[in-house]
BAVEX-772133 format. One record per residue (C-alpha): residue number from 1; z, y, x; residue in one letter. Coordinates in steps of 0.02 Angstrom, whole numbers, padded with zeros to 5 digits. Layout:
BEGIN
- seq, pz, py, px, type
- NUM, Z, Y, X, A
...
//
This chain:
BEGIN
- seq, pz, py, px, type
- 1, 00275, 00558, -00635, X
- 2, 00212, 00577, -00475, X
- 3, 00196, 00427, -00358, X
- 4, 00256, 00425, -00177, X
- 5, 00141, 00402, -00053, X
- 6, 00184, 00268, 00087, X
- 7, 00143, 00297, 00270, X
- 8, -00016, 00221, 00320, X
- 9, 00060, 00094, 00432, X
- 10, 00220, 00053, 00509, X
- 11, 00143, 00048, 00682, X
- 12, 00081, 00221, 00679, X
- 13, 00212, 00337, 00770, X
- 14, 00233, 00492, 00681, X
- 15, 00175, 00660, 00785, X
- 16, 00317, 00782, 00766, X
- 17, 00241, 00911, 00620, X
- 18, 00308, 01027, 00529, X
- 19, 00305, 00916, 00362, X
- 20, 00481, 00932, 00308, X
- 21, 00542, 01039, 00207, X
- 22, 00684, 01177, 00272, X
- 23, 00725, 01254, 00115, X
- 24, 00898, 01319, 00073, X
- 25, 00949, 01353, -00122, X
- 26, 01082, 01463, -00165, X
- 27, 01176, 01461, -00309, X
- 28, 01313, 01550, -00373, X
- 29, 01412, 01558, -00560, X
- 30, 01452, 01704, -00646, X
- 31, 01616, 01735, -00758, X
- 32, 01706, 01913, -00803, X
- 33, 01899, 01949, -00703, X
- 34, 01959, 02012, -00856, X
- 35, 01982, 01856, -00952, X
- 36, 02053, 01746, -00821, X
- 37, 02233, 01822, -00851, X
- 38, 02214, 01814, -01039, X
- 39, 02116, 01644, -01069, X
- 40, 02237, 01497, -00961, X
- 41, 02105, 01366, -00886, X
- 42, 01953, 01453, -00928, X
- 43, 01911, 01502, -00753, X
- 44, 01955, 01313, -00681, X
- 45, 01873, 01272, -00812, X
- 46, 01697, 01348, -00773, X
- 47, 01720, 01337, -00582, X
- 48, 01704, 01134, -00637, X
- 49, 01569, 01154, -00721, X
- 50, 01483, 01256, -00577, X
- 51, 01536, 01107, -00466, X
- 52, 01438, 00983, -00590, X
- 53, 01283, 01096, -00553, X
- 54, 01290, 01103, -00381, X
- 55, 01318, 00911, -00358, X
- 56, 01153, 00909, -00498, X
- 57, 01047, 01030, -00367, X
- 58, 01113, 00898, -00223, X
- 59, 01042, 00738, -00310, X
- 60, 00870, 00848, -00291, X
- 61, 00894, 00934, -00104, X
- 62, 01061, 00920, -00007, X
- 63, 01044, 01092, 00056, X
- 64, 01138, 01200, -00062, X
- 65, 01232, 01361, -00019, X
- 66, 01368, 01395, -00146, X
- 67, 01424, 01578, -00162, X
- 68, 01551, 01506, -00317, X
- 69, 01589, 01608, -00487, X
- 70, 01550, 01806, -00431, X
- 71, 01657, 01884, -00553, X
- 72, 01684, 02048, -00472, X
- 73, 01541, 02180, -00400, X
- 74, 01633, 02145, -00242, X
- 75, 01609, 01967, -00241, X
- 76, 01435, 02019, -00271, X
- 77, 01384, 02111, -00127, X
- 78, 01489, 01953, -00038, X
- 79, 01371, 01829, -00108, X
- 80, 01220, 01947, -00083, X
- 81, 01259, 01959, 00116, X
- 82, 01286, 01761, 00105, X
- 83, 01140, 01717, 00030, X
- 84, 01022, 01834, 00157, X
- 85, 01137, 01769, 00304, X
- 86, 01111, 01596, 00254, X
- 87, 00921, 01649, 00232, X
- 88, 00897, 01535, 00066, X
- 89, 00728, 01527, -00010, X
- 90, 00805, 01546, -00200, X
- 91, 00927, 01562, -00307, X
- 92, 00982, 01466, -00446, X
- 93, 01121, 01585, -00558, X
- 94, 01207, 01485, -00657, X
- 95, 01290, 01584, -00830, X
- 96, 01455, 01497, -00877, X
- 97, 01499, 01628, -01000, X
- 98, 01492, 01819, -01038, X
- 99, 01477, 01909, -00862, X
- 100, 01419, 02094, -00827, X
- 101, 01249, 02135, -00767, X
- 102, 01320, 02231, -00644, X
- 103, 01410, 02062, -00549, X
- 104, 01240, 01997, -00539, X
- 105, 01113, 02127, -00488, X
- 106, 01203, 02151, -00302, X
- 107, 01178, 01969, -00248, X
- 108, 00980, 01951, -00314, X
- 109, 00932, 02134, -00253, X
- 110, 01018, 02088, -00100, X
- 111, 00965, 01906, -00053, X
- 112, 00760, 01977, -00103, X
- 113, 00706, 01787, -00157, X
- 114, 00661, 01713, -00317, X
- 115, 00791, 01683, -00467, X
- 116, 00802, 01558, -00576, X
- 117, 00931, 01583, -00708, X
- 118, 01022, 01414, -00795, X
- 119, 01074, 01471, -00980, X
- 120, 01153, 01294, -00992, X
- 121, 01298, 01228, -01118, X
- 122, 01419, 01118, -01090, X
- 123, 01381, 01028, -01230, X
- 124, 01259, 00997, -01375, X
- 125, 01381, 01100, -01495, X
- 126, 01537, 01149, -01506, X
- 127, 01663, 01022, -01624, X
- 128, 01678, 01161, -01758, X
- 129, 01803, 01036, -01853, X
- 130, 01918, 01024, -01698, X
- 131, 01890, 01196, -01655, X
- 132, 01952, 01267, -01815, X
- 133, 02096, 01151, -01830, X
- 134, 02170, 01262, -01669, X
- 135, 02306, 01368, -01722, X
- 136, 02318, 01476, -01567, X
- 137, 02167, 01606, -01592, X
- 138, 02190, 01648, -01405, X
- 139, 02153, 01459, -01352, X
- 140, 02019, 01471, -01485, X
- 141, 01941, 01613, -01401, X
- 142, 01953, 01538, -01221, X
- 143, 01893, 01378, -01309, X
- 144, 01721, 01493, -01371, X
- 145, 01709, 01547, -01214, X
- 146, 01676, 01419, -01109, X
- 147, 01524, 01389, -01231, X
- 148, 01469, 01567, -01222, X
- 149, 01295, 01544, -01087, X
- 150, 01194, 01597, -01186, X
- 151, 01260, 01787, -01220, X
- 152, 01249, 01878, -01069, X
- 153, 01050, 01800, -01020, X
- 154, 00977, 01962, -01137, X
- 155, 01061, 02082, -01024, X
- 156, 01032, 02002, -00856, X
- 157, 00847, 01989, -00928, X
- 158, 00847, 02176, -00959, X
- 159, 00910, 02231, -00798, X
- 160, 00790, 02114, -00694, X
- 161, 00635, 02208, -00785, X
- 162, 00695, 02377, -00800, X
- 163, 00752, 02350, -00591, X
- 164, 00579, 02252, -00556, X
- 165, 00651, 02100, -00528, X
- 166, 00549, 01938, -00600, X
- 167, 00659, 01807, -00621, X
- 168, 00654, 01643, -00737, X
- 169, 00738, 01539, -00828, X
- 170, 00805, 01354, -00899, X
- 171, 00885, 01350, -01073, X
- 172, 00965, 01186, -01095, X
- 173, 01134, 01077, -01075, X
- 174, 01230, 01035, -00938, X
- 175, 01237, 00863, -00999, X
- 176, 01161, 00735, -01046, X
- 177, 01001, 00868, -01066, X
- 178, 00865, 00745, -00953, X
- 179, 00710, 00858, -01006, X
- 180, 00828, 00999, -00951, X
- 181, 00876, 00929, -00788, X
- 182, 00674, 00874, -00766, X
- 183, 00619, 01058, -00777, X
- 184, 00763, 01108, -00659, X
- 185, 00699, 00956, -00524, X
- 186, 00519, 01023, -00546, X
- 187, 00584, 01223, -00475, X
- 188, 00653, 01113, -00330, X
- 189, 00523, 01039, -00300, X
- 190, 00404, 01190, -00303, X
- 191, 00529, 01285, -00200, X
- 192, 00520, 01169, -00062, X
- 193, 00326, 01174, -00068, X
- 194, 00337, 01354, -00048, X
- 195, 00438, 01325, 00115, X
- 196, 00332, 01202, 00191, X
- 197, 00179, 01314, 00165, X
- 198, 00271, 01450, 00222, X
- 199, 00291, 01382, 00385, X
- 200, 00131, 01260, 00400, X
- 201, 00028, 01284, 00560, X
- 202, -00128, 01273, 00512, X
- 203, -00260, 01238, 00632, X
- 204, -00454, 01313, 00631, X
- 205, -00566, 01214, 00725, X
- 206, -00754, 01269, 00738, X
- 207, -00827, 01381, 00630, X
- 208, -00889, 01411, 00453, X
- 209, -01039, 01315, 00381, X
- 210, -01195, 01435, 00376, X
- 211, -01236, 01510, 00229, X
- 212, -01094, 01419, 00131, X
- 213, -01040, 01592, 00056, X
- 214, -00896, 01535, -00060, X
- 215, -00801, 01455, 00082, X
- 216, -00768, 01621, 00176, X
- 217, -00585, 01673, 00153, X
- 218, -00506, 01822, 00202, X
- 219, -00367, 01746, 00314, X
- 220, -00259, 01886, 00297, X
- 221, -00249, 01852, 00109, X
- 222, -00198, 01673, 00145, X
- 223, -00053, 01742, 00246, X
- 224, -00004, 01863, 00120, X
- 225, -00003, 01741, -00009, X
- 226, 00087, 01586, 00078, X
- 227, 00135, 01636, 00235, X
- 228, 00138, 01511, 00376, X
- 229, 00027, 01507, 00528, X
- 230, -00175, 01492, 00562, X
- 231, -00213, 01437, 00746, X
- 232, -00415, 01471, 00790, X
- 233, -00460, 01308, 00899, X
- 234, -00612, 01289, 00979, X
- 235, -00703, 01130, 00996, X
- 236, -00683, 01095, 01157, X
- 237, -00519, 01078, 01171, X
- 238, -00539, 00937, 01083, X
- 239, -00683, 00861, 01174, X
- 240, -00572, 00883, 01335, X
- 241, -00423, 00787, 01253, X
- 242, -00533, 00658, 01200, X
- 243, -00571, 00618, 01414, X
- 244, -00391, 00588, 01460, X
- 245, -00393, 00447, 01319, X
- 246, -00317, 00311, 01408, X
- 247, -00420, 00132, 01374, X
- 248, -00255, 00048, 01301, X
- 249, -00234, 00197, 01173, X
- 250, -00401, 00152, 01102, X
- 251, -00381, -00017, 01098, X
- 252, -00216, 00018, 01005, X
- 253, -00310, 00137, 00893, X
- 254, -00448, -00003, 00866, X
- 255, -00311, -00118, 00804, X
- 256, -00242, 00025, 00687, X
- 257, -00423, 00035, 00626, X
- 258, -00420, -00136, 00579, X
- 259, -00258, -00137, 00496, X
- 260, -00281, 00012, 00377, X
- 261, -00465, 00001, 00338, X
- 262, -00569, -00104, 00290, X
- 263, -00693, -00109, 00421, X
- 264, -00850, -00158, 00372, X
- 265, -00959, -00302, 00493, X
- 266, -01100, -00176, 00520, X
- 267, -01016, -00051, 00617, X
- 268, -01064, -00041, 00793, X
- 269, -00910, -00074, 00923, X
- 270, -00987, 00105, 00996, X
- 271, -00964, 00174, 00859, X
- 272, -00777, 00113, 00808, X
- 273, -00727, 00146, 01003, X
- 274, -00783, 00328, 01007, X
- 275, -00692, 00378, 00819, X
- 276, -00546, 00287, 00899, X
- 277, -00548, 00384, 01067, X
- 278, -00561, 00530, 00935, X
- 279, -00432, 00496, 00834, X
- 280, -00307, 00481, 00967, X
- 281, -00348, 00647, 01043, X
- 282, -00343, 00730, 00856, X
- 283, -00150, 00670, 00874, X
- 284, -00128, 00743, 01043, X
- 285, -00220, 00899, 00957, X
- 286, -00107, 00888, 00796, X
- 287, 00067, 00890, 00929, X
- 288, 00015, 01020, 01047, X
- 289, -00008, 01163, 00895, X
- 290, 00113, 01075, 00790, X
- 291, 00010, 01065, 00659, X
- 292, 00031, 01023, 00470, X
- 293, -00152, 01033, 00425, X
- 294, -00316, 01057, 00495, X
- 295, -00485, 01148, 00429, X
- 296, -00624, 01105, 00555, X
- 297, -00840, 01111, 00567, X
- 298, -00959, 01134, 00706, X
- 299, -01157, 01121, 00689, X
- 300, -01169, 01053, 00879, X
- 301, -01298, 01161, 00981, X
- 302, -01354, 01018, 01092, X
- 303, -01160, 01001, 01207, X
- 304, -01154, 00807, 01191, X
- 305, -00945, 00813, 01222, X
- 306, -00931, 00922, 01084, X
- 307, -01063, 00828, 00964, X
- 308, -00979, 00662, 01006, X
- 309, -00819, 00740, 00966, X
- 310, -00858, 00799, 00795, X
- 311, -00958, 00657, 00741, X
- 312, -00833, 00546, 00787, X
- 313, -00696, 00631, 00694, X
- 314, -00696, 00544, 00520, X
- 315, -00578, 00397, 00517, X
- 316, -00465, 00520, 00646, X
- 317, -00449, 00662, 00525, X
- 318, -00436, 00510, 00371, X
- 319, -00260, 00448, 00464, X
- 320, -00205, 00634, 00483, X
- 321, -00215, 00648, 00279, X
- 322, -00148, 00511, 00243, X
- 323, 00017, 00553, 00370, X
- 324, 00061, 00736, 00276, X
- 325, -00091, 00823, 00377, X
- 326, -00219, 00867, 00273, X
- 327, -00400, 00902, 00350, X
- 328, -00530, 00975, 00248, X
- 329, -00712, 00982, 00325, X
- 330, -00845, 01120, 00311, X
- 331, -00725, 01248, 00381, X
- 332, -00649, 01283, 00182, X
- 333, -00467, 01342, 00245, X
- 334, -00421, 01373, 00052, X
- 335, -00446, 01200, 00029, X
- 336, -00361, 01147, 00154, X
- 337, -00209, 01253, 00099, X
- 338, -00247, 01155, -00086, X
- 339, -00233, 00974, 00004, X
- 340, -00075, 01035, 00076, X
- 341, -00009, 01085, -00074, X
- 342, -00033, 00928, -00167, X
- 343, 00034, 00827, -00010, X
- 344, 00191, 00906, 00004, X
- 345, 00207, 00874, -00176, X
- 346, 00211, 00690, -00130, X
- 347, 00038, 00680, -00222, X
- 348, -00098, 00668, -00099, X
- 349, -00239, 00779, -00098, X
- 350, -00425, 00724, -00063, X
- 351, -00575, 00841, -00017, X
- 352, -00690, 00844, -00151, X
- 353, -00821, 00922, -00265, X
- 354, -00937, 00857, -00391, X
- 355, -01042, 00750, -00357, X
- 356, -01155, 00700, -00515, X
- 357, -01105, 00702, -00705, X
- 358, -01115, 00531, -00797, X
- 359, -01167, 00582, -00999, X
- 360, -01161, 00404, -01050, X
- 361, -00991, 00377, -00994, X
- 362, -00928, 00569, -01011, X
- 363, -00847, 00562, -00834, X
- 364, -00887, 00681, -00684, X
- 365, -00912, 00606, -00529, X
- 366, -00820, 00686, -00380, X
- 367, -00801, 00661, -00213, X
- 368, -00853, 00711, -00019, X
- 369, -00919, 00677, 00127, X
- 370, -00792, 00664, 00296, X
- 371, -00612, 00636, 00267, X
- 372, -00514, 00544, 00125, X
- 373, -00338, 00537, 00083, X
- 374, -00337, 00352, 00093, X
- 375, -00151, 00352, 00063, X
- 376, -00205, 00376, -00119, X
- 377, -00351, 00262, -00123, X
- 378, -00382, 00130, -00244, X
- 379, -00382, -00038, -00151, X
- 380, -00420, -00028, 00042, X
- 381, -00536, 00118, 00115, X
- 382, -00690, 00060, 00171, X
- 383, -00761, 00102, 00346, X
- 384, -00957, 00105, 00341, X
- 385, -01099, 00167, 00473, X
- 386, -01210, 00307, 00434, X
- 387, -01374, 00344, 00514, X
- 388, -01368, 00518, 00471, X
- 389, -01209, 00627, 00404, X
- 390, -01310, 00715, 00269, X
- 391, -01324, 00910, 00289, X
- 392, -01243, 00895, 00471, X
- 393, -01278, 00849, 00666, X
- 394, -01247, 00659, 00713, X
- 395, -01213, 00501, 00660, X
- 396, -01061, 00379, 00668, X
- 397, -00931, 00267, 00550, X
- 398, -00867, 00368, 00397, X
- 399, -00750, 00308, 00257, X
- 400, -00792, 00253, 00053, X
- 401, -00667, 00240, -00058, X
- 402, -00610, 00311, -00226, X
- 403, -00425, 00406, -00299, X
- 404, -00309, 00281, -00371, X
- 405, -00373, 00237, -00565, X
- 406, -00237, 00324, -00670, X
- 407, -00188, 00541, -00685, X
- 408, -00248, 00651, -00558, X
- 409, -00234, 00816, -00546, X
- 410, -00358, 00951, -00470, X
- 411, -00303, 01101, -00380, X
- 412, -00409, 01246, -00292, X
- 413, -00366, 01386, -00190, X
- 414, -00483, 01519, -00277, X
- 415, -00523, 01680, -00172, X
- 416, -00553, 01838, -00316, X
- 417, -00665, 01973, -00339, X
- 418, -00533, 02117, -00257, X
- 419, -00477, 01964, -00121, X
- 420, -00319, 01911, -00202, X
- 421, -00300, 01734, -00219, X
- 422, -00251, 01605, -00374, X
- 423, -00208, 01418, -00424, X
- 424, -00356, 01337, -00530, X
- 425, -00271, 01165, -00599, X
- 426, -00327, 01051, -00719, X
- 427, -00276, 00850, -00750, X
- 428, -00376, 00706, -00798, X
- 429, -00384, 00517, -00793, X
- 430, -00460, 00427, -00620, X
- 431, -00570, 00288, -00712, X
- 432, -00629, 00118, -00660, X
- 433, -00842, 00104, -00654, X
- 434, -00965, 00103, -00527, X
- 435, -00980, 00228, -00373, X
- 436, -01092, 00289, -00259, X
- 437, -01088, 00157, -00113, X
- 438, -01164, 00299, 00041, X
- 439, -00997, 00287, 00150, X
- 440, -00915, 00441, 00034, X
- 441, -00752, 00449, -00049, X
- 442, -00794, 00490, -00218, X
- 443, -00699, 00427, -00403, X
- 444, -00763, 00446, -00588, X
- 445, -00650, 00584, -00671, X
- 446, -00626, 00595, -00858, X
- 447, -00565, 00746, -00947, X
- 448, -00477, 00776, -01116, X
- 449, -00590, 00894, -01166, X
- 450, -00736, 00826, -01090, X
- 451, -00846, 00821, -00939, X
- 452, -00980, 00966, -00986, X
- 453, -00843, 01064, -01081, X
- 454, -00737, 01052, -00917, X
- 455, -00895, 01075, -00794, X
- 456, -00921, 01261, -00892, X
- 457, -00751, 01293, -00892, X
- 458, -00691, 01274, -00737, X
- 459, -00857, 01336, -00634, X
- 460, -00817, 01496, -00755, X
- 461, -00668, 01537, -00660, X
- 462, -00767, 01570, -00497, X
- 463, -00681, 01418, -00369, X
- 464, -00756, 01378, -00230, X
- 465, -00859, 01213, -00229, X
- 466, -00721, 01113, -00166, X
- 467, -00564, 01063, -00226, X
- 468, -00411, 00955, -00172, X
- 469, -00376, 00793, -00305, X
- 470, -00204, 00707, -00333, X
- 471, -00117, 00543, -00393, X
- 472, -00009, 00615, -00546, X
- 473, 00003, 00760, -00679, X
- 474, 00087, 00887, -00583, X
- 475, 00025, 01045, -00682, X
- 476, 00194, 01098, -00726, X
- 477, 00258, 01103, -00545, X
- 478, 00108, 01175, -00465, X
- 479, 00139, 01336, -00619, X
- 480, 00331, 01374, -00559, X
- 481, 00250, 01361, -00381, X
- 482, 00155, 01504, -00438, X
- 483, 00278, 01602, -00506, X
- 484, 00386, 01584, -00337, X
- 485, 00226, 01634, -00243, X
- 486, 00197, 01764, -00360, X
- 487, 00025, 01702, -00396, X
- 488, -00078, 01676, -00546, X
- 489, -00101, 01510, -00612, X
- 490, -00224, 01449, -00736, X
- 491, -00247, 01272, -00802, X
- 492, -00418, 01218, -00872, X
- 493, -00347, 01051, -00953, X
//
């Protein structure tokens, strides 16, 4: 299970962003008119089940649009025009018993979103003893029916393919089914990512690193794939923000520094004053574009504003992560699209890549330069001075830590040959041992099926040299994200 991530500190006030989730789920039951007149209590009898779904769906997001049982093609095209009015992101269809295809294509071809169809029984079985011991083969028919889920799923199957439709679905119980109920919480879950990266602002400062090829994206493609927003910033904006920081907010930001790091004695006051007069002008940044994640780089070409700005940007950006707003450096927008994807699965996301490989141990050490996701650190993130930021322009404070010691998962953004765009994923175990002590985040990663066996493996799907790293084995939810984004997934381990 994936572990919640706590706000970084009480004191910090919260920039509005666009963090939380809108997403509206529709759902709607499906029955046949005919056998309401002949079967008494069948249809109250499935309507109550439909209610026990929908107050399910609630315990998971409150936000639930309820067309009821569609039994008619009328009632279809009603519950097709309700879902688009209502503009819900999916659809759950929930089969209480036979139904025609034809009382279910309307509402799906209508509402255009994803479908997710619940083949779910009432019960483990039916009591065949009790059953048989009826004496009224009408009630014993009704009885049959309200058991009968399972019989129409082969023709609403055949009519989504044949019509083009991709849909998917959960074969189960509708009680006491908890591995059921688990896969059904994990398409919520994903659903609700999709929304928030549908509309995430994400923000652009700078420009690319130079001759850092696999970083290039084709921004269109990221639009096309997740939607949302990608706001080009320059620099200076930022510079100019950081001169109307007034002295109190960066003595207030000092004392924030202090509370969520730990600050190490040889940093230079200069140095901790101008990341703090930095950080609070990322937040002014962050509110006026509303963003929900950031991408940023700039080589410096001898401006001092702008060179104090972006050297001074670590521990800022570092509070943005750990707050829901990811920041990935070098310019790699796919990873920053990554990070946000694990964060808004509540499971962090930290810029990384390898860093060395460890053959005595059989771990792969990962990490990065810049920004952490200290939200997900284990024990309190260090805050170190660095005469040189290695491979860049200037010199400041920058943080050290390592990923929580337990499962992590690793997601990338990978651009293909052709420009579409898939999920790499693979999990492994965060493991206690020494680290590279150079002001870095970075973590010792074990894999079950082995650090060089994973190093070929995963370099042979073509990802970029970054990746984003999470707290949890969240596989399964970021493969039904995929299928609701209509994008490949592939897991490595």
């Amino acid at each position: 299970m994936t572990n919640p991530i706590t706000p970084v500190s009480a004191k910090q006030s919260l920039l509005p962003n666009n963090s939380k989730s809108s997403l509206k789920i529709g759902l709607f039951g499906i029955g046949l008119d005919t056998y309401w007149p002949q079967f008494e209590g069948l249809k109250a009898r499935l309507e109550g089940y439909l209610g026990r779904v929908e107050e399910k769906l609630k315990s998971f997001h409150p936000e639930i649009v309820n067309a009821g049982l569609v039994d008619t093609t009328d009632k279809a095209f009603a519950a097709g025009r309700l879902f688009k009015t209502e503009d819900v992101d999916v659809i759950f269809l929930y089969v209480t018993t036979y139904a025609l295809s034809s009382t279910v294509l309307p509402v799906v071809q209508r509402a255009k979103v994803p479908v997710v169809i619940l083949n779910l029984s009432p019960e483990a079985a039916i009591d065949y003893t009790a059953f048989n011991a009826m004496t009224d083969r009408t009630k014993m028919t009704g009885e049959w029916l309200s058991y009968c889920s399972a019989c129409p799923v082969p023709e609403i199957a055949n009519v989504f393919n044949r019509v083009g439709i991709k849909f998917h679905q959960i074969t189960g119980m509708l009680h006491n089914d908890p591995e059921c109920w688990a896969e059904i919480g994990e398409w919520v879950e994903a659903a609700k990512v999709a929304n928030k990266m549908f509309y995430n602002r994400m923000g652009c400062m700078g420009h690319y690193y130079s001759g850092m090829l696999d970083i290039y994206a084709d921004l269109t493609q990221q639009y096309a794939h997740f939607g949302g927003h990608i706001e080009l910033m320059e620099v200076e904006e930022l510079a100019c923000l950081r001169k109307q920081v007034t002295p109190q907010e960066m003595n207030n930001r000092l004392q924030l520094f202090e509370e969520t790091f730990d600050v190490q004695s040889d940093c230079s006051r200069d140095e901790l004053e101008k990341a703090a007069v930095t950080s609070v002008a990322l937040d002014k940044l962050v509110e006026i574009h509303q963003l929900g994640s950031m991408a940023y780089y700039y080589k410096g070409t001898g401006n001092t504003d702008n060179e104090e700005a972006i050297s001074s940007i670590i521990l800022g950006n570092s509070l943005l992560t750990a707050r829901g707003i990811p920041v990935a450096g070098e310019y790699e927008i796919k990873n920053a699209q990554a990070m946000k994807i694990m964060d808004s699965f509540g499971a962090g996301g930290s810029f990384t890549e390898y860093y060395a490989m460890d053959f005595n141990d059989d771990v792969v050490l990962m990490g990065h330069d810049g920004p952490g996701h200290i939200a997900i650190a284990e024990g309190k993130t260090k805050v170190r001075p660095l005469g040189v930021y290695h491979g860049k322009v200037g010199k400041g404070v920058s943080v050290e830590m390592s990923v929580k010691n337990g499962p992590v998962t690793l997601l990338s953004v990978v651009e293909q040959k052709g420009g579409t765009l898939m999920l790499l994923v693979a999990e492994a175990e965060a493991v206690p041992g020494p680290i590279l002590q150079i002001g870095n985040t970075n973590s010792r990663y074990k894999f079950p099926l082995g650090a060089r066996n994973f190093v070929n493996k995963w370099n042979s799907y073509g990802p970029a040299h970054h990746c984003a790293i999470g707290i949890g084995h969240i596989s399964s939810k970021i493969e039904k994200l995929g299928q609701l984004l209509n994008m490949d997934v592939v897991k490595v381990c």
